[in-house]
PDB file of N, H, CA, C and O in Angstrom:
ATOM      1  N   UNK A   1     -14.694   9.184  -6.153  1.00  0.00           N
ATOM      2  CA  UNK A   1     -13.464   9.184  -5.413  1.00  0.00           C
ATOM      3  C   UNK A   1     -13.361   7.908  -4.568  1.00  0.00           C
ATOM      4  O   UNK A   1     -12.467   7.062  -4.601  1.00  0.00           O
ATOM      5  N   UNK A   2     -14.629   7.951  -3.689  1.00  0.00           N
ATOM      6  H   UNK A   2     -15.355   8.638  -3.662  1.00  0.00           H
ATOM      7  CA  UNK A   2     -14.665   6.556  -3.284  1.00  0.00           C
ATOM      8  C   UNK A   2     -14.188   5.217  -3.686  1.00  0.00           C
ATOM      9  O   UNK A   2     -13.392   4.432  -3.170  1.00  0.00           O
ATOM     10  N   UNK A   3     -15.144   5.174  -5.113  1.00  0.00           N
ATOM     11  H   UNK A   3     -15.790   5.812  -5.532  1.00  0.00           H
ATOM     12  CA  UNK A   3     -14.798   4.023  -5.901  1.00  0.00           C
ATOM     13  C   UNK A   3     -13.117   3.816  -6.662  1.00  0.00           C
ATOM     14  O   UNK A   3     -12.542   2.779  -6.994  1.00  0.00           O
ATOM     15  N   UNK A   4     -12.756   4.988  -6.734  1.00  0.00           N
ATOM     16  H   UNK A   4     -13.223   5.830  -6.464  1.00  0.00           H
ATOM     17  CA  UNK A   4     -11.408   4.983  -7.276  1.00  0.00           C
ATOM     18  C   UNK A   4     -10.446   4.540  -6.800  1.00  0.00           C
ATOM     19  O   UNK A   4      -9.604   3.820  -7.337  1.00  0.00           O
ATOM     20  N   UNK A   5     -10.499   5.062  -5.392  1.00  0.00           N
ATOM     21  H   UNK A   5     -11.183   5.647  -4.956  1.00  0.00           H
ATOM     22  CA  UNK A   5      -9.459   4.896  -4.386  1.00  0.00           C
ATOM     23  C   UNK A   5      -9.512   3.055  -4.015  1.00  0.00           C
ATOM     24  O   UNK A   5      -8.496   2.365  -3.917  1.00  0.00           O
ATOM     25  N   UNK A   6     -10.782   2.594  -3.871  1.00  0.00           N
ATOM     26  H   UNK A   6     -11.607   3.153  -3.951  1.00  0.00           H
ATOM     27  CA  UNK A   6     -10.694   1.460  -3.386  1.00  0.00           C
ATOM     28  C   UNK A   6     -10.196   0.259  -4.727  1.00  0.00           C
ATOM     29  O   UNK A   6      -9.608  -0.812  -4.579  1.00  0.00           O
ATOM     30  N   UNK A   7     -10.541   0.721  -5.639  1.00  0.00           N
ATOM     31  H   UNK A   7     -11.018   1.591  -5.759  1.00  0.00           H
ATOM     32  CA  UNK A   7     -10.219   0.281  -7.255  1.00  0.00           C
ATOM     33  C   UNK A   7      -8.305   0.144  -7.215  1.00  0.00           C
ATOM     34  O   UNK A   7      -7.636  -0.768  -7.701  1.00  0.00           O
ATOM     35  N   UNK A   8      -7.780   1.435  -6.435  1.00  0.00           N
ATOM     36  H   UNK A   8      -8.324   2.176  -6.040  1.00  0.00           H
ATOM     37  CA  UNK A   8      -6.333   1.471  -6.348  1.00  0.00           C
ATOM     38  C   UNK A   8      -5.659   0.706  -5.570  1.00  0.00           C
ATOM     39  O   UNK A   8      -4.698  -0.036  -5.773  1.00  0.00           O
ATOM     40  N   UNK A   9      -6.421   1.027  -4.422  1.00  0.00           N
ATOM     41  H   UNK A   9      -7.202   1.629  -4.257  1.00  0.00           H
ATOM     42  CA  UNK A   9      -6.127  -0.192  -3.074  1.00  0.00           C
ATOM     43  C   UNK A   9      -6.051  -1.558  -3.131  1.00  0.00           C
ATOM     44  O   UNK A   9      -5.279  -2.122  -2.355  1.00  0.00           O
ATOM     45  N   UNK A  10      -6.856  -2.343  -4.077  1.00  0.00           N
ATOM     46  H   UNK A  10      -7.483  -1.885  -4.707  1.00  0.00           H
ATOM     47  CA  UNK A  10      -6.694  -3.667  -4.494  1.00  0.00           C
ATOM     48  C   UNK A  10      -6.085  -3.732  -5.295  1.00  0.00           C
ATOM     49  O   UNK A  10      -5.087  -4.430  -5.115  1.00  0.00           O
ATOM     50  N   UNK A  11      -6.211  -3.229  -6.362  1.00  0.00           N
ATOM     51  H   UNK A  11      -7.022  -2.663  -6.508  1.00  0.00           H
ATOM     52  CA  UNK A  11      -4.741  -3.245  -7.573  1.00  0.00           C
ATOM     53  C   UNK A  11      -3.015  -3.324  -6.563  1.00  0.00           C
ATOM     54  O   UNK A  11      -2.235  -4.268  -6.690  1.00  0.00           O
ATOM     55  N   UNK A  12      -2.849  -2.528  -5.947  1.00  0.00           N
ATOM     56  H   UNK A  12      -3.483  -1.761  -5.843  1.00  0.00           H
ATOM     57  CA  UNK A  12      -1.584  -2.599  -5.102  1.00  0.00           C
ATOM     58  C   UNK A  12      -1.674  -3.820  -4.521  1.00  0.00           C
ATOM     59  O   UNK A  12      -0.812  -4.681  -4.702  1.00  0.00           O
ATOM     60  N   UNK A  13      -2.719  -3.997  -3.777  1.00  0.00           N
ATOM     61  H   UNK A  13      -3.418  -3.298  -3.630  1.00  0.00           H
ATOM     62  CA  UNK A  13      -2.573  -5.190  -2.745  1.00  0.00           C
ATOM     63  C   UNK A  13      -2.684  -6.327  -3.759  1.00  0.00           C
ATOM     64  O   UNK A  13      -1.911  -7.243  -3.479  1.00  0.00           O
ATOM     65  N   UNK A  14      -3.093  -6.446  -4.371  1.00  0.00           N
ATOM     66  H   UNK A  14      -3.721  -5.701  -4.599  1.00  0.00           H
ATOM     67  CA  UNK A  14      -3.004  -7.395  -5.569  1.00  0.00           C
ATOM     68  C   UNK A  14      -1.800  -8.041  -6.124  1.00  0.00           C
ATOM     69  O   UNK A  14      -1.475  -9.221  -6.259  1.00  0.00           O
ATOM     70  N   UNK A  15      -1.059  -6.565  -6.493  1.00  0.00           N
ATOM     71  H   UNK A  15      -1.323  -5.606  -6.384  1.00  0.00           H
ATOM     72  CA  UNK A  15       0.228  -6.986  -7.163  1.00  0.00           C
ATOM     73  C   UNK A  15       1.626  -7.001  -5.916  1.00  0.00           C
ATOM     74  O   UNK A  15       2.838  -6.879  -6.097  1.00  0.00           O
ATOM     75  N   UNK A  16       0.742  -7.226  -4.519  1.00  0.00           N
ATOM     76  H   UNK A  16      -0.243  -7.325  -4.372  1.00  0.00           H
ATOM     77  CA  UNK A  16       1.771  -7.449  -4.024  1.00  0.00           C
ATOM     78  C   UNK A  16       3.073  -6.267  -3.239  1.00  0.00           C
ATOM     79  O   UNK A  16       4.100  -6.482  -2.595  1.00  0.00           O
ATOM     80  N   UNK A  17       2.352  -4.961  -3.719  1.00  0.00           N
ATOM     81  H   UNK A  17       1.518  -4.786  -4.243  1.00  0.00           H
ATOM     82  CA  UNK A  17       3.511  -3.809  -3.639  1.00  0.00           C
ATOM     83  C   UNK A  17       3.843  -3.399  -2.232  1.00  0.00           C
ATOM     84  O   UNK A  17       4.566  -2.414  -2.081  1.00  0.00           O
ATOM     85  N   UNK A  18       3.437  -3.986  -1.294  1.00  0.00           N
ATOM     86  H   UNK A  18       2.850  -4.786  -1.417  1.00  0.00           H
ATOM     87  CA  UNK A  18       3.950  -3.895   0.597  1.00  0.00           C
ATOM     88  C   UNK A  18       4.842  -4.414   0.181  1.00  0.00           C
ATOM     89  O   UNK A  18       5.822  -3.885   0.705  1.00  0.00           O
ATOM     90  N   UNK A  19       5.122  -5.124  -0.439  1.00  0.00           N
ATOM     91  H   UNK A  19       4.325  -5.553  -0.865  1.00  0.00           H
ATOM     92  CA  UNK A  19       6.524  -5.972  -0.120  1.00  0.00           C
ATOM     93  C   UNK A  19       7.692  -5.591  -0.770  1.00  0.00           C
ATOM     94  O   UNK A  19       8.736  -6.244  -0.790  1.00  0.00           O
ATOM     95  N   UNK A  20       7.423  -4.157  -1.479  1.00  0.00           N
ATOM     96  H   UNK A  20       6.575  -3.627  -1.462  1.00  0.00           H
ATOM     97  CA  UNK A  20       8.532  -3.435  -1.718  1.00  0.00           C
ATOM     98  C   UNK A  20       8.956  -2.748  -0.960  1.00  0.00           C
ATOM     99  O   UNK A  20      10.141  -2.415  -0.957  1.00  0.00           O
ATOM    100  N   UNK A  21       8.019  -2.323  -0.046  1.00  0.00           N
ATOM    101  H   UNK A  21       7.056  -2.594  -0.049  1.00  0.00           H
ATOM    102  CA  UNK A  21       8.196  -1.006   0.415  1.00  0.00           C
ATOM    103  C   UNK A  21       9.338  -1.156   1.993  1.00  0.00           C
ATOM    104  O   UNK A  21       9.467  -1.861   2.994  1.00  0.00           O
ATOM    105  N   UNK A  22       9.703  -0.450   1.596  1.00  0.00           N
ATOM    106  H   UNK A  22       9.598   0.123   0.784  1.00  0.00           H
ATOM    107  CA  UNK A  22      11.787   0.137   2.252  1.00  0.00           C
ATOM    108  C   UNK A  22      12.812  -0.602   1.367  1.00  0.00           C
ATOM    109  O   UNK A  22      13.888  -1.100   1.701  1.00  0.00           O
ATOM    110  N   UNK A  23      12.226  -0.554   0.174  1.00  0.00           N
ATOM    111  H   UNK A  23      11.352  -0.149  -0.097  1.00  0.00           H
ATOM    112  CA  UNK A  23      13.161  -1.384  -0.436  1.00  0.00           C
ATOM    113  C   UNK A  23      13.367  -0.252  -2.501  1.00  0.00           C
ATOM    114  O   UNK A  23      14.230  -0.049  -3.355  1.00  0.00           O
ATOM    115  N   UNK A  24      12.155   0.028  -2.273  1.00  0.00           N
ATOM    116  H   UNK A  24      11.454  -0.137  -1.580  1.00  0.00           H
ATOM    117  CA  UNK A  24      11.978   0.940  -3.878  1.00  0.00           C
ATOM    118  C   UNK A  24      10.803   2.287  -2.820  1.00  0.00           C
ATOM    119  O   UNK A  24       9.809   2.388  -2.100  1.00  0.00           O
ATOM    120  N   UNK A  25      12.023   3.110  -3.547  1.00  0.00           N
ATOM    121  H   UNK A  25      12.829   3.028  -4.132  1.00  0.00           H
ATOM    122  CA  UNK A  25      11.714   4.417  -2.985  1.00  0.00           C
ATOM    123  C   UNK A  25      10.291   4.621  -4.081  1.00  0.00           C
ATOM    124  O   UNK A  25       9.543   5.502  -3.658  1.00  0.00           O
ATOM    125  N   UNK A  26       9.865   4.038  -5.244  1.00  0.00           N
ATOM    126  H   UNK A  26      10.473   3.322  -5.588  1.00  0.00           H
ATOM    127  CA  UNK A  26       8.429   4.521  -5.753  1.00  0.00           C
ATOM    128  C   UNK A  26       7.749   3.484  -5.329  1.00  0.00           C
ATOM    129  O   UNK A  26       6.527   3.542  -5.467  1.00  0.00           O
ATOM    130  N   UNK A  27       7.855   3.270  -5.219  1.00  0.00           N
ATOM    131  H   UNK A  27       8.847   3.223  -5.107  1.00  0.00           H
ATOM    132  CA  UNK A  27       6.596   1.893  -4.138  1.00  0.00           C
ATOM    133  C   UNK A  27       6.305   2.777  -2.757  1.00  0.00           C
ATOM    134  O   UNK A  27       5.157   2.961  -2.353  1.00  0.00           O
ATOM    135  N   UNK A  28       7.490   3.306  -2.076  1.00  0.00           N
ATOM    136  H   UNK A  28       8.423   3.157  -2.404  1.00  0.00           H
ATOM    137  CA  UNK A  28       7.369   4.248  -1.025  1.00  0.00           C
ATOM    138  C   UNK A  28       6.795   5.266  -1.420  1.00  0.00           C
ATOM    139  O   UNK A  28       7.339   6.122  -0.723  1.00  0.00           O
ATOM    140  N   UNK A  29       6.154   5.730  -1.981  1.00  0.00           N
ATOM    141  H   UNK A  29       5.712   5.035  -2.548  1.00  0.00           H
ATOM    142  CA  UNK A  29       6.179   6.862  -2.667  1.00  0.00           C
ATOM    143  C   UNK A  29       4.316   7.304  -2.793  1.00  0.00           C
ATOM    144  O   UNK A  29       3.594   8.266  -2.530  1.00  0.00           O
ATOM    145  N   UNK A  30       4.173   5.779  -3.419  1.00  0.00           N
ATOM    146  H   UNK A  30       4.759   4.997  -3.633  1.00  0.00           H
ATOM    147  CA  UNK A  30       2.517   5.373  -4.025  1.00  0.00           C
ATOM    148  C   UNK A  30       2.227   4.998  -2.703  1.00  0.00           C
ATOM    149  O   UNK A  30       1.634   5.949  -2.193  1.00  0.00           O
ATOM    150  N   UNK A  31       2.374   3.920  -1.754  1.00  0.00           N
ATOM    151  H   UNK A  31       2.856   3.147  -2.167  1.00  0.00           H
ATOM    152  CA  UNK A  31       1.849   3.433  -0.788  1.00  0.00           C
ATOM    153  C   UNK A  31       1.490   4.410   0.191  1.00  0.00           C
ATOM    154  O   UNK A  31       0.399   4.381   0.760  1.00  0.00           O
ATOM    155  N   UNK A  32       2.403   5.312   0.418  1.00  0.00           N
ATOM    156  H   UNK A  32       3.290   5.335  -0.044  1.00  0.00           H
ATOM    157  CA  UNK A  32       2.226   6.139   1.312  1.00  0.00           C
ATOM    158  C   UNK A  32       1.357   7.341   0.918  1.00  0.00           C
ATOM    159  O   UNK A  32       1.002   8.120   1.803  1.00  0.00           O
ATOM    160  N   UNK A  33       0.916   7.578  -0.630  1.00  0.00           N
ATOM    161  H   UNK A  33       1.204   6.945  -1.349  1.00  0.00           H
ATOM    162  CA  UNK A  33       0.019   9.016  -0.572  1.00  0.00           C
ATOM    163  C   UNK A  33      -1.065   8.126  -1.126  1.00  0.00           C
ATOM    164  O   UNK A  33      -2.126   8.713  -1.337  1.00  0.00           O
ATOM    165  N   UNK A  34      -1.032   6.879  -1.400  1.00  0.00           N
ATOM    166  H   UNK A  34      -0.170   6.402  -1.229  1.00  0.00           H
ATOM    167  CA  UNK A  34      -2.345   5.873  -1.340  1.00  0.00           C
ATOM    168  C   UNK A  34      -2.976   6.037   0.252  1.00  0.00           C
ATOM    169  O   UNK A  34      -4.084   6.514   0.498  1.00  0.00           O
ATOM    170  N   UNK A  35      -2.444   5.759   0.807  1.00  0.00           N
ATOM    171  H   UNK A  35      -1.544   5.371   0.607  1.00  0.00           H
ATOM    172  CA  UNK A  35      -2.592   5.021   2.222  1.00  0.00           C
ATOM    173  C   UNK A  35      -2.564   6.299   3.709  1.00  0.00           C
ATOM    174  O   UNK A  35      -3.036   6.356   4.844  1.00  0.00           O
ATOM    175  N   UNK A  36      -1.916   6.949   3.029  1.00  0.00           N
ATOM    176  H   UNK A  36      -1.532   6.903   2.107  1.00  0.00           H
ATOM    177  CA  UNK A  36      -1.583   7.936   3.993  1.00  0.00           C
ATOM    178  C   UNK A  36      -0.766   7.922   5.356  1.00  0.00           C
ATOM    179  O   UNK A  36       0.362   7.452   5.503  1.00  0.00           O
ATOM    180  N   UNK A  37      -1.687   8.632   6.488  1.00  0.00           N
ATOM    181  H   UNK A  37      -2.603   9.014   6.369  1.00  0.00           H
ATOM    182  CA  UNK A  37      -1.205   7.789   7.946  1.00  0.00           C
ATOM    183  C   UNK A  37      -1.323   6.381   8.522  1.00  0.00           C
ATOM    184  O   UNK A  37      -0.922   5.979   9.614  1.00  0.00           O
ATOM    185  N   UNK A  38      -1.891   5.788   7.659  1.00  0.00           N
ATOM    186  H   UNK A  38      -2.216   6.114   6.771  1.00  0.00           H
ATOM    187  CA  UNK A  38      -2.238   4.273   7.376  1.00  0.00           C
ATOM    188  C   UNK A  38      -1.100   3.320   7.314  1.00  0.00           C
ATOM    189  O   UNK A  38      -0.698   2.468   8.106  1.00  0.00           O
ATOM    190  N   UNK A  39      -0.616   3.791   5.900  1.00  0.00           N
ATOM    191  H   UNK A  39      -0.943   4.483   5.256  1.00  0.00           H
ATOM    192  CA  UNK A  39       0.190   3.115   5.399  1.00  0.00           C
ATOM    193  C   UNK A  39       1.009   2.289   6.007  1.00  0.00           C
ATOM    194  O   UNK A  39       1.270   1.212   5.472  1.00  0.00           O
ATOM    195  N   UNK A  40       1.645   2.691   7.412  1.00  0.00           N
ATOM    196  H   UNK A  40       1.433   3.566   7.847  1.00  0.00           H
ATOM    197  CA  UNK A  40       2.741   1.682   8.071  1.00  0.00           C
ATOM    198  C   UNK A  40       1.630  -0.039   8.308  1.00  0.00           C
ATOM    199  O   UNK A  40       1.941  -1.223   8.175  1.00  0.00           O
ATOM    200  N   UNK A  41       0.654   0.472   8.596  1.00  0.00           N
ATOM    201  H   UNK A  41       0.401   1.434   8.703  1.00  0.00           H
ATOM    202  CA  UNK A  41      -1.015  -0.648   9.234  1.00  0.00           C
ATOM    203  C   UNK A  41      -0.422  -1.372   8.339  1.00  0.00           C
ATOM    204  O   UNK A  41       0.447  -2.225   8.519  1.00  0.00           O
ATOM    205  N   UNK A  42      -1.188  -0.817   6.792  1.00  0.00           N
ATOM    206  H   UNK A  42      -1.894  -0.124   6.646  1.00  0.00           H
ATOM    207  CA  UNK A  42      -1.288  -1.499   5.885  1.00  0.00           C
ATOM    208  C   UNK A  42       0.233  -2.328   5.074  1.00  0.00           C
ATOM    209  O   UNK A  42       0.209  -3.171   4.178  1.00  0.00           O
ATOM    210  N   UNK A  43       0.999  -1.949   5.510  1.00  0.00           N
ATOM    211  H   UNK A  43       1.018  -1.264   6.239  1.00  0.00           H
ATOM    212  CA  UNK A  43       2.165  -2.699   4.660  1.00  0.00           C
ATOM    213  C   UNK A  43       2.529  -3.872   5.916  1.00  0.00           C
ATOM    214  O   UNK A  43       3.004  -4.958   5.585  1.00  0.00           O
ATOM    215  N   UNK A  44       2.235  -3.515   7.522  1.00  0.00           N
ATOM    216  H   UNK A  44       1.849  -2.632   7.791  1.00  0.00           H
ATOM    217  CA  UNK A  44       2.421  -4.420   8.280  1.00  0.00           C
ATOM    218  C   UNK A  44       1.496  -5.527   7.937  1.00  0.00           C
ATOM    219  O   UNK A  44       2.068  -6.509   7.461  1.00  0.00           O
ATOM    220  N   UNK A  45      -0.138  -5.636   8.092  1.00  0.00           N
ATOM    221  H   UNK A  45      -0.602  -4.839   8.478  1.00  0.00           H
ATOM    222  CA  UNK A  45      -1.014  -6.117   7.755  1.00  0.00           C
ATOM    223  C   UNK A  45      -0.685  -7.626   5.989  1.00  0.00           C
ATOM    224  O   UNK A  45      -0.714  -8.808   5.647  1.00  0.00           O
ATOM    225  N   UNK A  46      -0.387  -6.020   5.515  1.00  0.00           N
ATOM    226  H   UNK A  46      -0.363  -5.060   5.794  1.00  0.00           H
ATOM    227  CA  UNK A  46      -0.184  -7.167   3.994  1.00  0.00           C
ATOM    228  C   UNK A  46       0.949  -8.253   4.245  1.00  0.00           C
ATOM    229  O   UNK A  46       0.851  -9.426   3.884  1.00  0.00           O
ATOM    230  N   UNK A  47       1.882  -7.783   4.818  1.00  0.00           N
ATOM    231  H   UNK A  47       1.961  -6.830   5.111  1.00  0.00           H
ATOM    232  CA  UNK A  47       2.926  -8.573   5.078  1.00  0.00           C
ATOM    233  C   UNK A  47       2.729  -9.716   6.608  1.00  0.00           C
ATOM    234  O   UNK A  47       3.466 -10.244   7.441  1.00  0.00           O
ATOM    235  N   UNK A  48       1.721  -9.667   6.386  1.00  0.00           N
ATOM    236  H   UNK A  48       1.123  -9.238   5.710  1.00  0.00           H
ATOM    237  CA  UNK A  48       0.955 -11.003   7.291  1.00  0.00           C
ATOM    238  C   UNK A  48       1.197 -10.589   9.479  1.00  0.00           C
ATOM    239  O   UNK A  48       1.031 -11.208  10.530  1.00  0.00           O
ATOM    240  N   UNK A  49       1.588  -9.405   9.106  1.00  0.00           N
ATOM    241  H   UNK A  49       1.722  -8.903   8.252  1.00  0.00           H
ATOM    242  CA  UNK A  49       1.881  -9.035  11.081  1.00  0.00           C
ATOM    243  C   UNK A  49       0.451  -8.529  10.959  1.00  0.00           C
ATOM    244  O   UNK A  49      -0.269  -8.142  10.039  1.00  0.00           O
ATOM    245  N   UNK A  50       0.317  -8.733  12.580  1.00  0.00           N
ATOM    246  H   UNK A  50       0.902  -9.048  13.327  1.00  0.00           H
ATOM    247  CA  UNK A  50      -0.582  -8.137  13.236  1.00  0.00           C
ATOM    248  C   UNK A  50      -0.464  -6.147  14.296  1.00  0.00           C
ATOM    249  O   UNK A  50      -1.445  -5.707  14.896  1.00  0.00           O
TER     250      UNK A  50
END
């Protein structure tokens, strides 16, 4: 599970998919049951905010 999840986490961040998100409701969709209560961190983060 470990390994899976983190296998998923770079694939997204990879292809870039924060930078859909409020924009494609399935990007919203994955990021957020990827990421969980996270998710806002992580799409701020990818998108270069602190």
């Amino acid at each position: 599970m470990f390994l899976g999840n983190g296998m998923l986490f770079s694939v997204m961040l990879a292809i870039d998919m924060p930078s859909l998100f409020g924009s494609d409701p399935d990007a919203d969709d994955l990021l957020g049951t990827a990421f969980g209560e996270k998710c806002l961190q992580v799409v701020q983060l990818a998108r270069g905010g602190r």
